[in-house]
C-alpha positions in Angstrom: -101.0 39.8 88.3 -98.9 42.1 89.8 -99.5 46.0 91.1 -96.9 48.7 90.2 -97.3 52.3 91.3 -96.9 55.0 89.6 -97.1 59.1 91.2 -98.7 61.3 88.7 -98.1 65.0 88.2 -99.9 65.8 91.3 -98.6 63.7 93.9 -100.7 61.1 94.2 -100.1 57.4 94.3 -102.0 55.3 91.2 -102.0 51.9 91.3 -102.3 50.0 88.0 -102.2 46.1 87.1 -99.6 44.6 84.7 -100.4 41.5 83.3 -97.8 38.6 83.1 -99.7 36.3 80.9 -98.3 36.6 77.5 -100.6 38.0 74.6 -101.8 35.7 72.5 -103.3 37.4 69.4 -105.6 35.0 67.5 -106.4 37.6 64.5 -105.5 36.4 61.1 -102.6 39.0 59.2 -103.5 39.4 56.0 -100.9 39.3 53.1 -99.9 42.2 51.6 -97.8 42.7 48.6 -94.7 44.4 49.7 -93.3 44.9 46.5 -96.0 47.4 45.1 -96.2 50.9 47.0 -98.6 53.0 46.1 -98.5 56.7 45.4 -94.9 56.4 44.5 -95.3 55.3 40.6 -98.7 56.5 39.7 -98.8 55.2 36.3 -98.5 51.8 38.0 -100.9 52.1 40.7 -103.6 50.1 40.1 -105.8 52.5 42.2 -105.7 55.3 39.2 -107.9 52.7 37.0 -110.6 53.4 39.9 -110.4 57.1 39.3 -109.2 57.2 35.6 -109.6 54.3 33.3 -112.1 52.3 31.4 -111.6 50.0 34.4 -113.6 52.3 37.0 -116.5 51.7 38.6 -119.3 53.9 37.9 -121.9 52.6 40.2 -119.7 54.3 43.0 -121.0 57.4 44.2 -118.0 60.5 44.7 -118.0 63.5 46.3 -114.6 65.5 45.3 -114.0 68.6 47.0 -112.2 71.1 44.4 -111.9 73.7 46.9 -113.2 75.3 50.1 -112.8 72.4 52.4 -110.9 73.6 55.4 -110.7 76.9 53.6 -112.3 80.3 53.3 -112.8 80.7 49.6 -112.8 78.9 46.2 -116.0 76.5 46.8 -116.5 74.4 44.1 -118.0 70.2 44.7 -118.4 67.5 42.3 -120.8 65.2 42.7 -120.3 62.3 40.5 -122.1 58.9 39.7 -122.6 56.7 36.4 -120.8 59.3 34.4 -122.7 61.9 35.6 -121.5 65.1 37.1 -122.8 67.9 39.2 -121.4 71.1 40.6 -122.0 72.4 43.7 -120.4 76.3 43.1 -117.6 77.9 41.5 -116.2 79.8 43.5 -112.7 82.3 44.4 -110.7 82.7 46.5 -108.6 86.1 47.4 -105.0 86.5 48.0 -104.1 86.3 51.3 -101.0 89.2 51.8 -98.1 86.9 51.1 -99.5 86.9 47.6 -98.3 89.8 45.7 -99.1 90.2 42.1 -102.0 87.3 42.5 -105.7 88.7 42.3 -107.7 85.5 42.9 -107.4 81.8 43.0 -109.8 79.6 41.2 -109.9 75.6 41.3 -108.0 73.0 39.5 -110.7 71.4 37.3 -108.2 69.2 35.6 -110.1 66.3 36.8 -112.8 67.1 34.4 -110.8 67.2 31.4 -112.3 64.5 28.9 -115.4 65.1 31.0 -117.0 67.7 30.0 -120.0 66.2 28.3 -120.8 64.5 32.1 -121.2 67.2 33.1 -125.4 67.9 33.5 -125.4 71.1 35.1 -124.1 73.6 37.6 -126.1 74.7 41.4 -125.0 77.3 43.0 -125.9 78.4 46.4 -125.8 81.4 46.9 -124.0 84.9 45.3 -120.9 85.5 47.2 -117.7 85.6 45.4 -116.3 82.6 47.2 -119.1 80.4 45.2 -119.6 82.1 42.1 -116.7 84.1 41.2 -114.9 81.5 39.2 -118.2 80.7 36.9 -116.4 83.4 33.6 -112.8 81.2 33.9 -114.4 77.8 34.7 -117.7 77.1 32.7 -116.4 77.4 29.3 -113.9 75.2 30.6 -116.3 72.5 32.0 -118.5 72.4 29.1 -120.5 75.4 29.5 -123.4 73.6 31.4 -126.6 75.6 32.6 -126.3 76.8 36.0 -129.5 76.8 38.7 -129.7 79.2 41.7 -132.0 81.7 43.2 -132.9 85.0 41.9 -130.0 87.2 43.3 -128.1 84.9 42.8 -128.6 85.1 39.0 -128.7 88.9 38.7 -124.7 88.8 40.0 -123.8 86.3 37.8 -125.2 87.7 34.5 -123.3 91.3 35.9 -120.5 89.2 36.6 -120.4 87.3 33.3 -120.9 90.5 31.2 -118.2 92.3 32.4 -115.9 89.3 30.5 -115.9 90.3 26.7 -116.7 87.6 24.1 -118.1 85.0 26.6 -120.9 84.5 24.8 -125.0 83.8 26.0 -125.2 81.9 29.7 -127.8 79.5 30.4 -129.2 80.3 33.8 -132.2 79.1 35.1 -133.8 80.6 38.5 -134.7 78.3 41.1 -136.6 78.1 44.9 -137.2 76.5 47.5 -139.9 75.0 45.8 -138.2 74.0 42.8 -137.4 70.6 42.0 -134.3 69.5 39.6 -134.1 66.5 37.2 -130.6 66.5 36.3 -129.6 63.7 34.0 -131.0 60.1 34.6 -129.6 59.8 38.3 -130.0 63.3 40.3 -132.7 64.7 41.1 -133.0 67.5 43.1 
C-alpha cells in the first residue's frame, strides 16, 4: 500500500491509501440479451403481457398512481389485485398560469379501458376538489361504480354531480370511522 496526499478545499493535508493489489471480482455477470431493448418497441416488449395480456399475473398486487404523486392536484389511485379494482379519489387539478383557455385537468384512465367491470367501487377521502372534482367526467367512464366517503363528503358530490345535466342517479354510500368495507372477494376495508 501506498499513501498519496491530497489538500482539500480548506488547506489541509488528507492522507488516503491506494491499493496496488489488483481487483479481483468473483461475482458471476449474468447474461443478458442484447438484442431486445425494452421500451423502444412496445408491442414487442414482453413486459406489456405483465400489465396487459391474458399472460399477466393477477396474484400480483399494484398500486398505480393516476395523478397527484409529486403534484398538487388530480388525486386519483388504483389499487388492483385478481382483477379487482379500487379507487382511491378522483380528483382535479387547476391550470397553473401558463395554461390559457384550460379550466381543469383530470387523469388519464385509459388504463381502465376493458376494465370497467373490475372495477368494485370508489373511496374517497375527503371533499376537496383535488380528490373529487373529477367524479361527473370519470365515473361514467370507469363503470359507474358506488363511491364511499364521509358525510360532507357526500353532500359535495351529489351538488357537484347535479350541476352536470343528464348524468343520471349516483350510488353513494356514507361511511366513518367505524365503518368497515367488503369490496369484492379480496378488499376489505
Amino acid at each position: 500500500m501506498e499513501k498519496n496526499k491530497n489538500y482539500n478545499s480548506f488547506g489541509s493535508v488528507q492522507s488516503r491509501t491506494k491499493s496496488t493489489t489488483k481487483n479481483t471480482n468473483t461475482h458471476k455477470k449474468f447474461k443478458t440479451n442484447n438484442n431486445k431493448k425494452y421500451g423502444q418497441n412496445p408491442q414487442n416488449d414482453d413486459r406489456r403481457d405483465f400489465y396487459y395480456g391474458d399472460n399477466r399475473k393477477d396474484n400480483t398486487l399494484r398500486v398505480i398512481v393516476l395523478g397527484g404523486l409529486e403534484e398538487v392536484g388530480r388525486n386519483m389511485t388504483l389499487i388492483e389485485y385478481n382483477k379487482e379494482i379500487i379507487i382511491i379519489d378522483m380528483g382535479l387539478q387547476f391550470p397553473e398560469e401558463n395554461m390559457p383557455g384550460i379550466d381543469y385537468i383530470i387523469p388519464n384512465v385509459d388504463y381502465l379501458k376493458g376494465k370497467e367491470d373490475w372495477v368494485k367501487g370508489v373511496i374517497i377521502t375527503h371533499g376537496h376538489y383535488d380528490h373529487i372534482g373529477a367524479i361527473p367526467h370519470l365515473l361514467e367512464k370507469v363503470g359507474k361504480p358506488p363511491l364511499f366517503t364521509g358525510q360532507l363528503s357526500a353532500g359535495l358530490i351529489r351538488k357537484k354531480w347535479d350541476s352536470f345535466q343528464g348524468k343520471g342517479k349516483i350510488d353513494i354510500q356514507n361511511i366513518d370511522e367505524n365503518s368497515s368495507l367488503s369490496l369484492g372477494a379480496f378488499f376489505k376495508v
